[in-house]
SEBA-872261 format. One record per residue: residue in one letter; x negated, y negated, z of N, C-alpha, C, O, CB in turn. Coordinates in pm, whole numbers, plus 50000, padded with zeros to 5 digits. Atoms other than C-alpha are relative to their C-alpha. Glycine has a CB too. Layout:
BEGIN
AXYZXYZXYZXYZXYZ...
END
This chain:
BEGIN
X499694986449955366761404643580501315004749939502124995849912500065000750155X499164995150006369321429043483500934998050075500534993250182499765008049992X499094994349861372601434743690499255009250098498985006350215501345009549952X500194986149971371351469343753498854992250097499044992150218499595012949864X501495003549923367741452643881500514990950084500084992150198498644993549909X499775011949897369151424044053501275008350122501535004350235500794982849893X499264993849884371531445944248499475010650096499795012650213501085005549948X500584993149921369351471144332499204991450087499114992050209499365009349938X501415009449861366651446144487500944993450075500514990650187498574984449933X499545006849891369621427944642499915007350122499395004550230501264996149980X500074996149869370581457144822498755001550080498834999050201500585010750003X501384996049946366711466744902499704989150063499024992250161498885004049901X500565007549909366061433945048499064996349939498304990850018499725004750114X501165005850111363461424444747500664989649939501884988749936499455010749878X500035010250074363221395144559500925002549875500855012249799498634997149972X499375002150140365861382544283499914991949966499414983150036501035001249971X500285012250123365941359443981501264988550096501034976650117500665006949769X498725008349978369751346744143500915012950119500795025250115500984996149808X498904990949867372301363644456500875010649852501055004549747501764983250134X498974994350107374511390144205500864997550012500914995850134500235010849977X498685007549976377791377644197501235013049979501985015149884500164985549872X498914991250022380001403744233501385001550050501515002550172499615009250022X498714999650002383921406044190500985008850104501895004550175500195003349879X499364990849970385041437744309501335004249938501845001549830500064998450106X498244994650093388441453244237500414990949881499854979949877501664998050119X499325009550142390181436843905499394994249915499704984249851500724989450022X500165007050121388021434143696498265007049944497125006649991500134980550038X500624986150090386231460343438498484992349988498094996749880500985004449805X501255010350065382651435443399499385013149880499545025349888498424993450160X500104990750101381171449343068500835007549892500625010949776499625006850050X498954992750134384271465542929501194996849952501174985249913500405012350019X498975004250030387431462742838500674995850092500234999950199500525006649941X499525006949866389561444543076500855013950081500485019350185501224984349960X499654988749988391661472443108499815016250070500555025350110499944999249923X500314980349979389681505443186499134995550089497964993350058499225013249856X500085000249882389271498643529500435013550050501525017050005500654989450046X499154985749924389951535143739500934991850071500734979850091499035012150122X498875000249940392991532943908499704995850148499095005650192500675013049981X500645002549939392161515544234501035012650163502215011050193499774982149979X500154991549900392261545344553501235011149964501685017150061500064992050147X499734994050068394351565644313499485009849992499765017249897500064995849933X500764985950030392131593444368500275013349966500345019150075499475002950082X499474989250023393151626744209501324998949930502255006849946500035006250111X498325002150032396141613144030499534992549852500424991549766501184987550142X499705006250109394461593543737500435006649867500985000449776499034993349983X499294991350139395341620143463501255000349971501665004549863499865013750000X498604997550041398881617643505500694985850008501674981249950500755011450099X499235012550023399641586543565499684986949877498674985449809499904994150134X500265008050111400201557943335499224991350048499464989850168501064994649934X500885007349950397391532643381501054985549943500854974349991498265003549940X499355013050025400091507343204500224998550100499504990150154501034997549921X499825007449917401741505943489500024992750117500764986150190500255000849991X500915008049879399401495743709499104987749978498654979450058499005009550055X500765012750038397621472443498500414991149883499834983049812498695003749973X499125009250077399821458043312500064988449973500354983249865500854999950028X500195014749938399381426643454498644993949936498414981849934499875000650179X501395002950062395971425043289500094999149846499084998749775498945011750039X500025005450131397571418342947500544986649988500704982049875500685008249914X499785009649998398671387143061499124984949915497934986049945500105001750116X501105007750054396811357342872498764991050108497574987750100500814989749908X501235008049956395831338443155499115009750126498345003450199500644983450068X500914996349972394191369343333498915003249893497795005949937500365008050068X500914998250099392391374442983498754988250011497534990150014500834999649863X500825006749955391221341243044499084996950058498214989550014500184997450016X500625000149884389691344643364498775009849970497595007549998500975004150119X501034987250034387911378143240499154996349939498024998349983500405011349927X501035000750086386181367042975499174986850055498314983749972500544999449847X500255008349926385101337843206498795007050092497585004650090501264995450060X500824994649904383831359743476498815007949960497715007650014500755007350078X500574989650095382571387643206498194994850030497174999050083500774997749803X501725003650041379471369443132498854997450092497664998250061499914987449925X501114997549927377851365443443499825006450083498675009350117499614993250034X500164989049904379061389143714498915008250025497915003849967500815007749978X500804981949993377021422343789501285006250095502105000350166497875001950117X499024990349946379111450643913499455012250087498345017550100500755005549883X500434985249965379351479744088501145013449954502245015450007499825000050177X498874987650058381301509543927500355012450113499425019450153499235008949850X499854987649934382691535644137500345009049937500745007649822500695000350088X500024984450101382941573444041500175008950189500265004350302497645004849857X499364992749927383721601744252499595011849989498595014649923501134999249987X500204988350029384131637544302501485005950040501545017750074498715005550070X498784995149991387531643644349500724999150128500654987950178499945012149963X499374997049907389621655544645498555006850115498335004650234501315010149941X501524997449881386061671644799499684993550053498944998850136498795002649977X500115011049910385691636844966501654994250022502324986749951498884988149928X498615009150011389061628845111500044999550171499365006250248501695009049904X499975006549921390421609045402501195012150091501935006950175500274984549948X499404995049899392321642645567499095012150029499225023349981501465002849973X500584992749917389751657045780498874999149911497804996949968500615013150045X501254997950080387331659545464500575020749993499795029850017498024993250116X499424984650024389661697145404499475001749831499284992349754502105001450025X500184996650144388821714145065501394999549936502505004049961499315014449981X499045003750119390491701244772501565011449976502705006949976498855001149847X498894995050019392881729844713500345001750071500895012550052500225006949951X498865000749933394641726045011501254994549971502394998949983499734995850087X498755008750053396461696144866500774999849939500745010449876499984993149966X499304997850173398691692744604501394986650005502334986950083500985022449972X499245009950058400701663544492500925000949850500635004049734499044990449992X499324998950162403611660944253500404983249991500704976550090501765013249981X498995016050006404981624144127501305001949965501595009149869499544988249883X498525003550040408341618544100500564981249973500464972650061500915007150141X499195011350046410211586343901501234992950099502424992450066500645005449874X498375007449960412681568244126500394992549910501234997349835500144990350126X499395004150131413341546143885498914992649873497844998649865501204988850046X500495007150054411881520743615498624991950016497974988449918500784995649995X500855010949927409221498643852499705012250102498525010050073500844983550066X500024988749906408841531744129499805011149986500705018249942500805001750049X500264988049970407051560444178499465004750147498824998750233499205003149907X500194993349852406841585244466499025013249940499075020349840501805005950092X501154991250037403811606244492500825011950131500895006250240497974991750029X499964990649879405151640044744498935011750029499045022449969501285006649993X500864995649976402311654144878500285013050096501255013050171499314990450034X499994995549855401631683745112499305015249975499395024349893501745000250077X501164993149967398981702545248500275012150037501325013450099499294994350091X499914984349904398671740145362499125000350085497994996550055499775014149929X500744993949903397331750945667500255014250024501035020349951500164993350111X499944985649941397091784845838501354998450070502115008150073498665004650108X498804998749844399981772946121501234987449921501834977849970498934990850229X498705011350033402491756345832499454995249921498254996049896500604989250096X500035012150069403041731445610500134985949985501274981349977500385001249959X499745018449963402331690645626500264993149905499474995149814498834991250055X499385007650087404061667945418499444985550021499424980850135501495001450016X499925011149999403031633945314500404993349905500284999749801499224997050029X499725000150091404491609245100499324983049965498784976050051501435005049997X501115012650079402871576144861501224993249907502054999749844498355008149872X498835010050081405191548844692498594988449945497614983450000501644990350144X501005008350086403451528644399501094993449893501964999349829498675010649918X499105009850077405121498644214499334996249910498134993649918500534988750062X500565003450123404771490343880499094986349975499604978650056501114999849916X500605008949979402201460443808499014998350125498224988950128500824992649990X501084995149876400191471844145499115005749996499265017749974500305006450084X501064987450042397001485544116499735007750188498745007950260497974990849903X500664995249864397331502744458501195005650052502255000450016499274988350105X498944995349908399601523844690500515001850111499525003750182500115005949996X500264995749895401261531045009500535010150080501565016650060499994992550046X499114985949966401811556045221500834998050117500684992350225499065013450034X498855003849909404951558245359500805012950088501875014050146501104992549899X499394987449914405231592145507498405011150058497965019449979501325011349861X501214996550017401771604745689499945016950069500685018550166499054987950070X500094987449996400981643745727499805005650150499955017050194498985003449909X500354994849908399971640846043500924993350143500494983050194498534998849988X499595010949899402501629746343499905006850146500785006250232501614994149968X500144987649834401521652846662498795002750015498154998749918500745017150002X501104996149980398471665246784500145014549984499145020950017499494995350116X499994989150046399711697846676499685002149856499045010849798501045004150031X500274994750171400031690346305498314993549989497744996549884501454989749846X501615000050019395971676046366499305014050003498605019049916499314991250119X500674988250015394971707046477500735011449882500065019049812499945005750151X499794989850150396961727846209499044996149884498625005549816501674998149926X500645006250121394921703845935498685004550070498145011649986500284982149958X500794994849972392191713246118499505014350022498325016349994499994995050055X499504984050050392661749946120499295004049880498675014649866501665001349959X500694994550139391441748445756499185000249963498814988849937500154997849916X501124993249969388551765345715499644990949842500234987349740500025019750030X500845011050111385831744645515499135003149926498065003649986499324990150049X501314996450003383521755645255500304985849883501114976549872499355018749959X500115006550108381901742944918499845010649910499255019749968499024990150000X500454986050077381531770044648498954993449896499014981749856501465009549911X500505008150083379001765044423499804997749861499995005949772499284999850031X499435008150162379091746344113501114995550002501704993349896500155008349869X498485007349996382341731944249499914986249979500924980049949500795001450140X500065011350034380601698444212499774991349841499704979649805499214998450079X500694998150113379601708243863500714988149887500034982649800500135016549958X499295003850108382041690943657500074984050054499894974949973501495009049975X499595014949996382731657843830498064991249950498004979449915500834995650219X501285004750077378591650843709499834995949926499004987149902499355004349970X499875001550170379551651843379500784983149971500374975149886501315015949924X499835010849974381691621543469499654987950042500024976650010500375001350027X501155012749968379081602443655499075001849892498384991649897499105000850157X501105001450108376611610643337500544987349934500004976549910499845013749888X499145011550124379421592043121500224986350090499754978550008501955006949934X500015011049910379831563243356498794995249997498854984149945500375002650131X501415007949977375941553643408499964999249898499714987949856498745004350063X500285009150176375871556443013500804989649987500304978349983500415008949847X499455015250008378611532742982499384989850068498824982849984501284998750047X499885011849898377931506143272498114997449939497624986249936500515005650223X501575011050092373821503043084499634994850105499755001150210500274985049866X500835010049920372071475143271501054991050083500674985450186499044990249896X499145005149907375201460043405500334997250175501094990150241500675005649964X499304995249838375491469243760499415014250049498475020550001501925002649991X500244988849964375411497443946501015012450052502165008150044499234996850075X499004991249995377411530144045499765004750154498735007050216499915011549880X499714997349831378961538044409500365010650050501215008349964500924993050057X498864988349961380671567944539500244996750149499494990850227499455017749979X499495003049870382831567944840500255008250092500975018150073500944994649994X500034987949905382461585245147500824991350129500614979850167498135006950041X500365012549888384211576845453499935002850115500175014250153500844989450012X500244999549904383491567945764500865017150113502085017450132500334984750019X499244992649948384321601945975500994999850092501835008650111499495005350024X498665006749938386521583846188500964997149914502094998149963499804987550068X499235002450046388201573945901500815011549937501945010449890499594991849944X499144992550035389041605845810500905008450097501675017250058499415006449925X498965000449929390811610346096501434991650003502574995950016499484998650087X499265008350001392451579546081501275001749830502505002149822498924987150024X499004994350125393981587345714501215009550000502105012449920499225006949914X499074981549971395851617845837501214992650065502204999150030499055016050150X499285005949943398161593946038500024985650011499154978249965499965004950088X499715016149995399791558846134498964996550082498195002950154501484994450062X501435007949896397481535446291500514998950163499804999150263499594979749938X499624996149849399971536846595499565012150082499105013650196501325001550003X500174993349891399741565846660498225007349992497815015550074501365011250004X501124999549974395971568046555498894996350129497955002050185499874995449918X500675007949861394991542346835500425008550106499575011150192500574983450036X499684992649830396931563347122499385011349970499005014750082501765003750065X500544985050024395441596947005498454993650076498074996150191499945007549789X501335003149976391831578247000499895000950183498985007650232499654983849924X499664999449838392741574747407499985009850049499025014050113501114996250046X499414988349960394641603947474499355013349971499275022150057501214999949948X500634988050019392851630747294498554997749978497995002749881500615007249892X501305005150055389391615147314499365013149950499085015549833499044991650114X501124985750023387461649547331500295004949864499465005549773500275014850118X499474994450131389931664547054498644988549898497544992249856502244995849973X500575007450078388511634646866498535001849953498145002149836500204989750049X501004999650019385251637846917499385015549905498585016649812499614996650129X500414983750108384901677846777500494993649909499494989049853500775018150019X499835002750077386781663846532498934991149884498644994149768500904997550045X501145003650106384121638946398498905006850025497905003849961499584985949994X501744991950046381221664346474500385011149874499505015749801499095012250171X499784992950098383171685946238499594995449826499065000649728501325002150027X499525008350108383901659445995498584999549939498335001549820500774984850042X501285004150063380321651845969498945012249969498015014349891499324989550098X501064984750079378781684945949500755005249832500085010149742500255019850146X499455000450159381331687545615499404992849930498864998049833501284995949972X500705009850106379861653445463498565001750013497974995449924500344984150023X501364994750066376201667445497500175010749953499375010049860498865001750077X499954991050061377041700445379500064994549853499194996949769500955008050051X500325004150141378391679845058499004991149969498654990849851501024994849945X500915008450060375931655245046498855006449946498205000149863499624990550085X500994993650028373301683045008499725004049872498775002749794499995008550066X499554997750129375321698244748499864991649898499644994349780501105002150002X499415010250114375931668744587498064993449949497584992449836501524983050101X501715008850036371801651244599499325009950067498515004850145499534981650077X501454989949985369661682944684499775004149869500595008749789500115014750099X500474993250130367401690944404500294988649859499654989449754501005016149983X500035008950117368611661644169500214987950036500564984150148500895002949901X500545015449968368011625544112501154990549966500864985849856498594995349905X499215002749981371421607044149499574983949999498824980250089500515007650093X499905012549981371641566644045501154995450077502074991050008499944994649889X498715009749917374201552344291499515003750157498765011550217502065006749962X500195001149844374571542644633501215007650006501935012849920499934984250087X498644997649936377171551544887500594997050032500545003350137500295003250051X499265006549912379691533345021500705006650133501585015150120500874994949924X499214994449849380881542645388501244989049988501084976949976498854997850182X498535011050022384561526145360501165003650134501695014550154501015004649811X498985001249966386921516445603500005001550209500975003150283500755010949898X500464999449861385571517645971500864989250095500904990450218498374996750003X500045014349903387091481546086501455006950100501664998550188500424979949881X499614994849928389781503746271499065001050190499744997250285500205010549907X500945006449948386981501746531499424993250052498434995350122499774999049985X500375015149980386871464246561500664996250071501185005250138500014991149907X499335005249935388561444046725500744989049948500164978949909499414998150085X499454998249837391421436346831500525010549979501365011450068501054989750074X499764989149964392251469046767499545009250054500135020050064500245003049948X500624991849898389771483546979499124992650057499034980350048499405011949958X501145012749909386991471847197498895000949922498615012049876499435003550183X501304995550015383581463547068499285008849929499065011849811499765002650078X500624985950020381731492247172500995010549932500255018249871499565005950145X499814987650041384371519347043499165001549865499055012849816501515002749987X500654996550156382151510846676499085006550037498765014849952499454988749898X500814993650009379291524146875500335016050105499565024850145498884990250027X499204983249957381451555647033500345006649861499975017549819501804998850100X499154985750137383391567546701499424999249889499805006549798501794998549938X500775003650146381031554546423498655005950009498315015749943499814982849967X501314994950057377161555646506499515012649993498675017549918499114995050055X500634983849948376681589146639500275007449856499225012249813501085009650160X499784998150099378141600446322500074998449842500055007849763500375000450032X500445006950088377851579046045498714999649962498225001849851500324990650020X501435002149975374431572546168499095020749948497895022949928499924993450226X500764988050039373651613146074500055000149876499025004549825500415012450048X499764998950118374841610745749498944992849930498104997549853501254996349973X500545009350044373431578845684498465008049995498365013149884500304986650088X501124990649946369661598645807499625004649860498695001449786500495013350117X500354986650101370251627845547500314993149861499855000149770501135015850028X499345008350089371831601445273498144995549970497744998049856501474987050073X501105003750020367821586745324498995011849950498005011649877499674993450113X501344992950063366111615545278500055008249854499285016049799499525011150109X499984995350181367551622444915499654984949952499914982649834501945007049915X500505011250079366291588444844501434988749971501314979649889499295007249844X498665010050048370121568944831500194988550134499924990150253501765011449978X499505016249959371301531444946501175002650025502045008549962499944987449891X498125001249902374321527145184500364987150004499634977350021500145004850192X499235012649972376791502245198501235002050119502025011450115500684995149853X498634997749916379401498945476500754993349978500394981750001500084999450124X498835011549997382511481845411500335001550089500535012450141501084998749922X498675001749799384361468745759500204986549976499424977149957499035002050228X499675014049963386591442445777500224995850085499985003050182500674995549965X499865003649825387471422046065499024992750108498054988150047500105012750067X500885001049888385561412146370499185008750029499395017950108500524998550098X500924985850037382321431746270498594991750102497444993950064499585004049764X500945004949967380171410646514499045010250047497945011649993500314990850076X500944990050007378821440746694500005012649948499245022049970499715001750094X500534988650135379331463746428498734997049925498035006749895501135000349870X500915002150071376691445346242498405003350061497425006249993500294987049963X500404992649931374751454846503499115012950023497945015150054500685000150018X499964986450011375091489246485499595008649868499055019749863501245002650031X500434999350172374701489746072498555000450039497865010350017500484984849877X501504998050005371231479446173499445013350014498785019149928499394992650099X500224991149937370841507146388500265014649940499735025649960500594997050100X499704988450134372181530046133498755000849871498285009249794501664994049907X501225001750207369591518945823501034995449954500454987949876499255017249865X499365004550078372661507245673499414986549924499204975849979501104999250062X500585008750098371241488345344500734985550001500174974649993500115007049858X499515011150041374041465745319501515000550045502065010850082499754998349854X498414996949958377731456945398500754989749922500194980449866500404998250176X498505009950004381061438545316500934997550070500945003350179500755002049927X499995014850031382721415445333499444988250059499054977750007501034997050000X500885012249941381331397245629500894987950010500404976849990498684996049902X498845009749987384691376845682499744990450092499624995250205501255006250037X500045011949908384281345845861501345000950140501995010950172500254985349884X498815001949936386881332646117500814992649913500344984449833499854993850126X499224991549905390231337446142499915016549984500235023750079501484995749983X499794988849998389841371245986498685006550058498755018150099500465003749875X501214994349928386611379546118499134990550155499454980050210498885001149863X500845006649873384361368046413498774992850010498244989350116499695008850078X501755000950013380871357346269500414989349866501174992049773498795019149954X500205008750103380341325646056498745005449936497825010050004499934985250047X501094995850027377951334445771498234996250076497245003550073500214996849874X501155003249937375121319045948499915008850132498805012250174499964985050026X500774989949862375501341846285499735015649918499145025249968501455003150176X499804987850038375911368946058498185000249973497305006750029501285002449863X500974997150051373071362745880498425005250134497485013050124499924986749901X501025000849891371061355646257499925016149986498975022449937500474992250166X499944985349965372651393546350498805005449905497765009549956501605007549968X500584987950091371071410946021498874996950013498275005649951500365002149851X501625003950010367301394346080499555008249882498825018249879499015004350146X501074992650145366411403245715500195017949995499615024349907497794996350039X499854987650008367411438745782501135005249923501255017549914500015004050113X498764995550024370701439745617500504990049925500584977949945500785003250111X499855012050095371801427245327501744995750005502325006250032499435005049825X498905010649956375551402345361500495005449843499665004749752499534979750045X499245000150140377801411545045501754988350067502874990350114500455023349936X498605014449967380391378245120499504989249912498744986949817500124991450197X499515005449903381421355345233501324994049949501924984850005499054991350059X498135008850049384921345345042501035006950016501025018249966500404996049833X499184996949972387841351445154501045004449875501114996149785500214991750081X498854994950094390591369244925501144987449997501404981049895500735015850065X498705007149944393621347545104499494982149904500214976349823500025000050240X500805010150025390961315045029500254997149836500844987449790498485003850047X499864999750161390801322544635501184997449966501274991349860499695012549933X499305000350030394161323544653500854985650014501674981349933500195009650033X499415008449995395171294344803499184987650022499684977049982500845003050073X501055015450003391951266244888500134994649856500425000349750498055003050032X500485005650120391221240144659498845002849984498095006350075500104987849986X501485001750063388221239744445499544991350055498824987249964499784997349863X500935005549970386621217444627499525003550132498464999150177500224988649980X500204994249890387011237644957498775013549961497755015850025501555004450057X500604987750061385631269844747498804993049942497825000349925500985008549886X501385003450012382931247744646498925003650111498025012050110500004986449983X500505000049903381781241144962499655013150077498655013850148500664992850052X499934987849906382251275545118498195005549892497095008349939502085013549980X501184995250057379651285344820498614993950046497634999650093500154998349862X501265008349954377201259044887499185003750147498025006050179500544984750014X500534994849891377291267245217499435015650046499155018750161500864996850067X500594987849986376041302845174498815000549957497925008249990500615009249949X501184997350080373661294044944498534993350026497394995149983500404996649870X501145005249918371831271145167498695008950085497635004250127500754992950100X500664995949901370391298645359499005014549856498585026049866501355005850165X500834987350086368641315745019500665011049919501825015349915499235008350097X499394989150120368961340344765499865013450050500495023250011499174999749848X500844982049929367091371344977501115004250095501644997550184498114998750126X498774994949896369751397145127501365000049976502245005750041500044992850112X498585007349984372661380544984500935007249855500325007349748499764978949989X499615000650133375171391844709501374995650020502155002250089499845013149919X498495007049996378441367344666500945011949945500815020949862500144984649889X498434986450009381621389944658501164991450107501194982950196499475022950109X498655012049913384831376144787500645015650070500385025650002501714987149844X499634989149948386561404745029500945005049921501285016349957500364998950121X498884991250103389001415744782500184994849855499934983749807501594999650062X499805003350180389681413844426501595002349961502315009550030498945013149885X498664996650047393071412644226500605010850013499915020850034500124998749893X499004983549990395541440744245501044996649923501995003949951500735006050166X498385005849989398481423344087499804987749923498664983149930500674996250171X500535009550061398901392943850499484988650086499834986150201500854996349913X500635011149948396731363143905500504985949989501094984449882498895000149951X499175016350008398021322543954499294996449927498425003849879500194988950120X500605010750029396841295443819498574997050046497474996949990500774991650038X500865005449871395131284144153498815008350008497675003950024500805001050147X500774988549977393521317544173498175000049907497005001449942501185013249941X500765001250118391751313843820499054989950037497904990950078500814996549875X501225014749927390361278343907499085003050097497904999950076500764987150090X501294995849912388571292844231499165008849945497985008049976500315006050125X500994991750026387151319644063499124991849906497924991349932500485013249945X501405006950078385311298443795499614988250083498864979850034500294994049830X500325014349897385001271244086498635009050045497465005650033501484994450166X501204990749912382901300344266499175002149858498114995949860500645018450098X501084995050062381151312443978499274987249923498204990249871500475011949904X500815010350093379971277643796498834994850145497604994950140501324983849913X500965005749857378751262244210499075012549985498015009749929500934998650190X501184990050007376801296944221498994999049924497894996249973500335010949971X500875005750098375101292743897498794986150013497574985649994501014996649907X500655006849945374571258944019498994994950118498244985450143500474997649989X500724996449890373211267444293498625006750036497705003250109500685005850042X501364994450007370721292844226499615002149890499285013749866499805010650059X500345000150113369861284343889498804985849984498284983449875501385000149918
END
């Protein structure tokens, strides 16, 4: 099988030649090591330098590793549509506006800030050289006043506003060939609450202003079918979706059930109208996703990640797998922290032990991928994981 074929039937729950082995973040499979997008960089890759975020990827012994992994991975490419999918409220793109500024040599500051009808919200983003990633260190939203000002802003789509970012997913599926497959990212409508502010004071809002909350994600989600319509009514779109970033949700930062208070009711509509243009969902949640996984069912959700074991999660791959009864396909089970620091003979084992339970449902992915240069140690697990795999289902 192809990438492309073996990833699609993973997610579908059909028969493959071998599990797809996929990387995630750090690392281009197919192309140059290099021309990776900028990882959650969204709306900023034109101006910034991609040296100095990946810099680290001219190193010899991540070259090493690449051309190692290159040859048997499958991938998934992500692509986009700009600021029309974003994590404050899901507001139209030209509200925003971002400038960068140089602090010095190794430091940049992204100063952001939004218009509303009732003012102006400021947020701000710090990104270090050799990092493929940023954070934010000043968030737009710290009151339940400046929510409802961001909310205030009246939502459309105009049309042919999606027109141009197409042209970008055309050039992307030509590149990526038989390789893999192509994602776009939507997220969870809770999460675009949660983006707008700190997670402190996200969790006391979730309490305090439950109701607020709740218009809030019926809003949120009548925006992401409006674009999804836009975006897959009338044409035939190769990629799935990814729903990203829900484990807010989980526990121990919330109970349980809040995944089936602030997620299904909502997610679960999208997900609906996402089926009836014919597209494959993925949920990423990290954490203690025991009865989130659950709830994925209950959604149609095709497939998920990472599927973290204990300490960072709650479900050894085997309950996980009980939870999904063939309904839901497992993108794990390796730990990021694990790659970084087990021996190869621990990372053996962790493989073996996934692979005992079959090839159907399953695609190996470790919960995170590089951002930043790679060790020694690092290198060794990854071809530790990818030669046991091979061996495994070959």
């Amino acid at each position: 099988m192809t990438g492309k074929e073996r990833m699609y039937a993973a997610i579908r729950g059909d028969d493959v030649d071998r599990p797809p082995i996929w990387l995630r973040e750090g690392f281009n499979i197919g192309g140059e090591p290099k021309g990776e997008p900028l990882q959650n960089l969204k709306g900023l890759e034109r101006i910034l330098d991609s040296d100095f975020f990946l810099g680290w990827k001219n190193a010899p012994l991540y070259r090493e590793l690449f051309e190692y992994v290159d040859a048997v991975a499958d991938t998934m490419v992500s692509w986009n549509i700009g600021d029309h999918i974003n994590r404050f409220l899901v507001i139209p793109p030209g509200y925003i506006h971002r400038e960068v500024k140089r602090v010095d040599e190794d430091t940049l500051i992204v100063n952001g800030r939004i218009e509303t009808p009732r003012g102006e919200l400021t947020f701000k983003d710090k990104l270090i050289r050799g990092i493929n990633t940023f954070w934010r260190i000043e968030y737009p939203v710290n009151s339940v006043e400046d929510l409802k000002a961001m909310a205030a802003i009246p939502f459309s789509v105009s049309p042919g506003a999606l027109e141009p970012y197409l042209q970008t997913y055309r050039q992307k599926l030509s590149a990526l060939g038989e390789r893999g497959i192509l994602q776009i990212g939507y997220p969870s409508p809770i999460v675009a609450i949660s983006g707008t502010m700190s997670l402190d004071n996200f969790l006391a809002m979730s309490a305090l202003e439950n109701d607020l909350f709740h218009e809030l994600l019926q809003e949120i989600t009548d925006r992401l079918l409006i674009i999804t319509d836009a975006l897959f009514g009338g044409r035939k779109l190769e990629t799935i979706v990814n729903f990203g970033g829900a484990e807010q949700c989980t526990p121990p930062l919330m109970r349980p059930e809040a995944f089936d208070e602030f997620v299904v009711p909502y997610d679960g509509r999208i997900i609906a109208r996402l089926k009836t243009h014919g597209i494959l969902v993925n949920m990423h949640c990290h954490g203690k996703v025991r009865r989130a996984l659950e709830c994925m069912k209950r959604m149609g959700v095709d497939s998920t990640d990472p599927v973290e074991p204990p300490r960072a999660g709650d479900v050894t791959y085997e309950e996980a797998r009980e939870i999904a009864a063939g309904e839901l396909t497992l993108a794990g089970n390796l730990e990021y922290d694990e790659l970084e620091s087990a021996t190869a003979g621990e990372i053996k084992a962790r493989v073996r032990d996934i692979a005992r339970f079959g090839s159907r449902r399953l695609i190996l992915a470790a919960s995170a991928g590089p951002i930043s240069s790679v060790s020694p140690r690092l290198v060794k697990n990854y071809k530790t994981w990818i030669d046991t795999a091979m061996e495994c289902f070959n």
